[in-house]
Kinemage of the C-alpha trace (Angstrom):
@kinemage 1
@onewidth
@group {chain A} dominant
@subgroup {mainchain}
@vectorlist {calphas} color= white
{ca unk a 1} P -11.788 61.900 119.174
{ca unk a 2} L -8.371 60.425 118.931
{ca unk a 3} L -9.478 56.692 119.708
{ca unk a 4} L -12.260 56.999 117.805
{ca unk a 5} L -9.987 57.938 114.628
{ca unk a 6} L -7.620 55.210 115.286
{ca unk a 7} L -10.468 52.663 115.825
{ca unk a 8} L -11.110 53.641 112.275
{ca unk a 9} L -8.034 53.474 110.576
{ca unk a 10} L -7.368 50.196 112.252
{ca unk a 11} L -10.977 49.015 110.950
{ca unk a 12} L -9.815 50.300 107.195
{ca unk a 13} L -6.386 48.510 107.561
{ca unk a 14} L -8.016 45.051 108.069
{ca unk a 15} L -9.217 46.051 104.194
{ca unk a 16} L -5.680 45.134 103.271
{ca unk a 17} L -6.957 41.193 103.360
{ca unk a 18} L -9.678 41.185 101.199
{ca unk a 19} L -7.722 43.319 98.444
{ca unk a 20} L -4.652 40.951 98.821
{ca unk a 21} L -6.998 37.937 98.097
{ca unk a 22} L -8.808 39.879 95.020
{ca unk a 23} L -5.115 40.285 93.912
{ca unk a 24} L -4.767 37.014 94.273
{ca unk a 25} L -7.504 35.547 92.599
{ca unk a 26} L -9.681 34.616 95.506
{ca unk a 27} L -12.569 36.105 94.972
{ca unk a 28} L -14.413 35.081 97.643
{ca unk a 29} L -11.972 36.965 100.308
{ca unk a 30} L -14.160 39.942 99.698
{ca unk a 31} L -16.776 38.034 101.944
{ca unk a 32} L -14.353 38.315 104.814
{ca unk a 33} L -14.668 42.024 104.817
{ca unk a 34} L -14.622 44.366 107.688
{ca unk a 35} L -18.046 46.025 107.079
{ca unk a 36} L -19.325 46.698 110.335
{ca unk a 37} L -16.337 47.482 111.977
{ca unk a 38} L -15.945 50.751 109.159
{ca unk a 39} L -19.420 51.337 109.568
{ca unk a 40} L -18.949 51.786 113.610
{ca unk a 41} L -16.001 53.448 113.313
{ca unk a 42} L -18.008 55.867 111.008
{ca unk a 43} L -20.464 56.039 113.145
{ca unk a 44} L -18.340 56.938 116.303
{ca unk a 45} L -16.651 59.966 114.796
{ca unk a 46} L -20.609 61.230 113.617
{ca unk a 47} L -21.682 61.466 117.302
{ca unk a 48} L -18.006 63.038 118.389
{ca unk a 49} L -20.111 65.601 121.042
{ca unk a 50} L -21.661 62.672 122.877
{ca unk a 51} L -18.977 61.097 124.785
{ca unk a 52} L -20.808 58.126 126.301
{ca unk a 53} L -22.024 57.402 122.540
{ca unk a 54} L -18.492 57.673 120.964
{ca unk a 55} L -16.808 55.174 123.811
{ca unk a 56} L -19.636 52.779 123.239
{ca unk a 57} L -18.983 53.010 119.147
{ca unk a 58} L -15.002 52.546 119.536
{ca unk a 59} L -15.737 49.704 121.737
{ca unk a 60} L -17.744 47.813 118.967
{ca unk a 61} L -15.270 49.017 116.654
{ca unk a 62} L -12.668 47.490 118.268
{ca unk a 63} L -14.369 44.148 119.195
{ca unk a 64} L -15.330 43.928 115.477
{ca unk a 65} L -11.575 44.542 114.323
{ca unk a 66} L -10.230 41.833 116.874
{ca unk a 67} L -13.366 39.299 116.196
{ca unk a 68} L -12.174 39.764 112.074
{ca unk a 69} L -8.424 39.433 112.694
{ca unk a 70} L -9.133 35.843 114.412
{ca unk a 71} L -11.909 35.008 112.085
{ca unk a 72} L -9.507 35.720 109.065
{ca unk a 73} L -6.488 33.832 111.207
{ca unk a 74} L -8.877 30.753 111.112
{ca unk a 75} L -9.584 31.432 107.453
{ca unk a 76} L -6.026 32.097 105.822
{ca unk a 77} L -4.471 29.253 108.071
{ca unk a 78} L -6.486 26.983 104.907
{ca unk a 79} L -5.572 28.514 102.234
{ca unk a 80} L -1.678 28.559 102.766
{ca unk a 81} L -2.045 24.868 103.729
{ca unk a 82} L -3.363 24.317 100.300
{ca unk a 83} L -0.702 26.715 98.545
{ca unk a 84} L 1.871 25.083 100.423
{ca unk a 85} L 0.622 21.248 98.990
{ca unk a 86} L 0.281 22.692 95.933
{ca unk a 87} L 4.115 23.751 95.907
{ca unk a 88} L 4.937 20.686 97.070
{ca unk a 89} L 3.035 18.369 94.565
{ca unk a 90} L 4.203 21.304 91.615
{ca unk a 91} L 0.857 21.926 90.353
């Protein structure tokens, strides 16, 4: 049960992105959101008596969490490029 709550937490930390772009004004950072990876996590502490079931769940949790913390690497990388030129120019 432990791994599957802190495959879950992890999951709802990666939230932190999206609501730091929102606060931003970048709207469209709320596309980059960790939905499945909640939604597995969810869904491995609903079938907590089936062991075989709840590895199998924190194991796509996890992949999920790691394939959204590169994808969102490769997509913030970008956008401080830009904010950086923009500094630079003094727009």
């Amino acid at each position: 049960m432990g791994g599957a709550v802190a495959a879950l937490v992890v999951a709802l930390c990666t939230l932190a992105v999206p609501v730091l772009g929102i606060a931003l004004g970048l709207w469209f950072f709320i596309l980059v959101a960790n939905v499945p990876g909640i939604v597995l996590g969810i869904i491995a502490l609903v079938k907590i008596p089936n062991a075989v079931d709840v590895e199998r769940y924190i194991r796509y949790t996890w992949a999920c969490t790691f394939a959204y913390t590169a994808l969102s690497v490769v997509f913030l990388v970008p956008v401080i490029v830009l904010a950086l030129l923009f500094l630079l120019v003094g727009v």
